[in-house]
N, C-alpha and C positions, 0 to 999 in steps of 0.2 A: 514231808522231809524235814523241813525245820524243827517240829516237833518230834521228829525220830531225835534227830541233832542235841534237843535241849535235852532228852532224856540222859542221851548218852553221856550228856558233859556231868550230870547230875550221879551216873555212876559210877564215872571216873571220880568225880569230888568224893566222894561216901566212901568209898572202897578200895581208891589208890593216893593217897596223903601224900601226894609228891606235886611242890610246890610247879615244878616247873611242866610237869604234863598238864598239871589243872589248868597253866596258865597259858599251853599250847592249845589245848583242845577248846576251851575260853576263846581266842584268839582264832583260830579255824573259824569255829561255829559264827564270831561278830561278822567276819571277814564271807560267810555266805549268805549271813544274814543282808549284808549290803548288796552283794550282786545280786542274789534276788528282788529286793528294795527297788531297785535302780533298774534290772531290765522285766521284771515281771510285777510291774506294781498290780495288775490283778488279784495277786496273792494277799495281799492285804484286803480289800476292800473288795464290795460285792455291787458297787457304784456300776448303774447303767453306761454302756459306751455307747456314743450315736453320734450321727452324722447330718447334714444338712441338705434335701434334696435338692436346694439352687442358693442362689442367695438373694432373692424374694424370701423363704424360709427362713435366714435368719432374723426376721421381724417377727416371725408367727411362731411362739412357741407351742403350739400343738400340732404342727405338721414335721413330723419327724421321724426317721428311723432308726430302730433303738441297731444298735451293735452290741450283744450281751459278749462275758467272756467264751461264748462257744465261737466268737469270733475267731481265735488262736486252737483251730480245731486241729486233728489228726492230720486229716486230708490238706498236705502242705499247696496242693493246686487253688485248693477253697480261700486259703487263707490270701495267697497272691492276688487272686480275684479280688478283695476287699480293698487289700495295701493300695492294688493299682486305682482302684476306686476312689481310696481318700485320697492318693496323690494327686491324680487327673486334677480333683474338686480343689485342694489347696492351691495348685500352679493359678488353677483357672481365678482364684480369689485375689491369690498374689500378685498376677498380669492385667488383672482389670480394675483393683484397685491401688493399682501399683504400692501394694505396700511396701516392698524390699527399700524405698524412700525413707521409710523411717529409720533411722540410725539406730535406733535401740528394742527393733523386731528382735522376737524371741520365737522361739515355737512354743513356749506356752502361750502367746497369745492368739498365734494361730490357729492353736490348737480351741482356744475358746472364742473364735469367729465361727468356728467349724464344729464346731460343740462333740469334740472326740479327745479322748485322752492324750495328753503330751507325750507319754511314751510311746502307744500306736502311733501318732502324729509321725514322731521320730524314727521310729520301725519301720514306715510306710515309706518314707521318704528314703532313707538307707535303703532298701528292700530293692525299690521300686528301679531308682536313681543312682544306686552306684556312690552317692556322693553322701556325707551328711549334713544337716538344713543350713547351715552358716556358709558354707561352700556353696550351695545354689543358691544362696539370698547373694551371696557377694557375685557370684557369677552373672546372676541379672543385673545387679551395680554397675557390674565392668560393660554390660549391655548397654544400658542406659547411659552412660560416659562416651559409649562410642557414640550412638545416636547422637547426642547433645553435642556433642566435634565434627558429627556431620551440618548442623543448623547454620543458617546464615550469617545468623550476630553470634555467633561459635568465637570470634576472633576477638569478641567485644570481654571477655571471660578468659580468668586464668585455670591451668588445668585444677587448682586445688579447689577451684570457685566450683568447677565442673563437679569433680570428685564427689564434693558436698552438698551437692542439689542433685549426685544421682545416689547418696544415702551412706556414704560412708563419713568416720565420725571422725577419722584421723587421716594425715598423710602416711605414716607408716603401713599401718592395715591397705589403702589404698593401692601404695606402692606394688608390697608384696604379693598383692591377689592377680593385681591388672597383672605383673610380669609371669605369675604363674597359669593364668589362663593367655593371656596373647604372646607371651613368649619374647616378649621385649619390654622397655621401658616406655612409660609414657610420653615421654619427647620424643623419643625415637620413632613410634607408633606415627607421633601427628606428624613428623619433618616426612615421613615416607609416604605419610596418605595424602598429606595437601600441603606440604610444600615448611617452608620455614617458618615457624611461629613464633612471636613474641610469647613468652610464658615467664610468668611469675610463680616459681613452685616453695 
């Protein structure tokens, strides 16, 4: 299709001299050239895709299962089959090594713990989850926040203290995530769960 694409712009150039088609059809063609780019990097590259059967396996680079592009097959049930499969494997990586902790997780890097493309990564998790990867990573954050205000020395900590030992990098992001997943503010949250709290925000 791309190369259908370039042809055409090539006979628009040659055989229609009008500055401003050349420069629409220019302009179409860069503008699919990007959403292709950006949701089917397969099209470029013929790069093996693969996955990690446990995470024992990520130490063992020869035990592995390849994901070719027949992965993105016809049969749209096959292809769920896989999504739910890399998802499973990333939560399961995510919650045991609690990465969501790190404040500056990406899903390329996930993606390279789990040795599967960043855009499947990303597909898989959309697909799977409903949500995309920044929203489940902040969502186990707002997890780990609550845990951590359930803990004993919970009182010995202020909430921004909390916030930031459960992976978020700012107060505002904080804010915003905690009230759109719990539906209140964070002081609000702790005065109603346990009582009045000294906080420093």
């Amino acid at each position: 299709m791309l190369n259908i694409g370039l042809l055409l712009v090539w006979i628009i150039v040659i055989f229609i001299p009008d500055d401003r088609i050349i420069f629409s059809s220019s302009s179409i063609y860069l503008i699919c050239l990007g959403f292709f780019g950006i949701s089917q990097a397969q099209i470029f590259t013929e790069r093996e895709l693969f996955f990690v059967q446990s995470k024992s396996d990520l130490a063992d680079s020869d035990n592995k299962e390849y994901l070719t592009e027949t992965l993105l097959a016809k049969d749209e049930s096959s292809n769920i089959q896989y999504f739910e499969e890399i998802y499973n494997k990333s939560i399961e990586l995510i919650k045991v090594e609690k990465l969501y902790l790190n404040p500056e997780l990406k899903v390329l890097d996930l993606a390279i713990l789990l040795n599967v493309h960043p855009n499947l990564m990303s597909r898989a998790i959309n697909q799977i989850s409903g949500a995309n990867f920044y929203d489940l990573i902040n969502k186990m954050r707002v997890e780990e926040f609550i845990r951590r205000t359930r803990t004993e020395d919970s009182q010995k900590y202020t909430i921004m203290a909390m916030a930031f030992d459960s992976g978020f990098n700012s107060k505002a992001t904080f804010y915003r995530n905690f009230k759109a997943i719990v539906g209140t503010l964070p002081s609000e949250f702790l005065k109603s769960n346990q009582g009045s709290r000294e906080s420093n925000t």
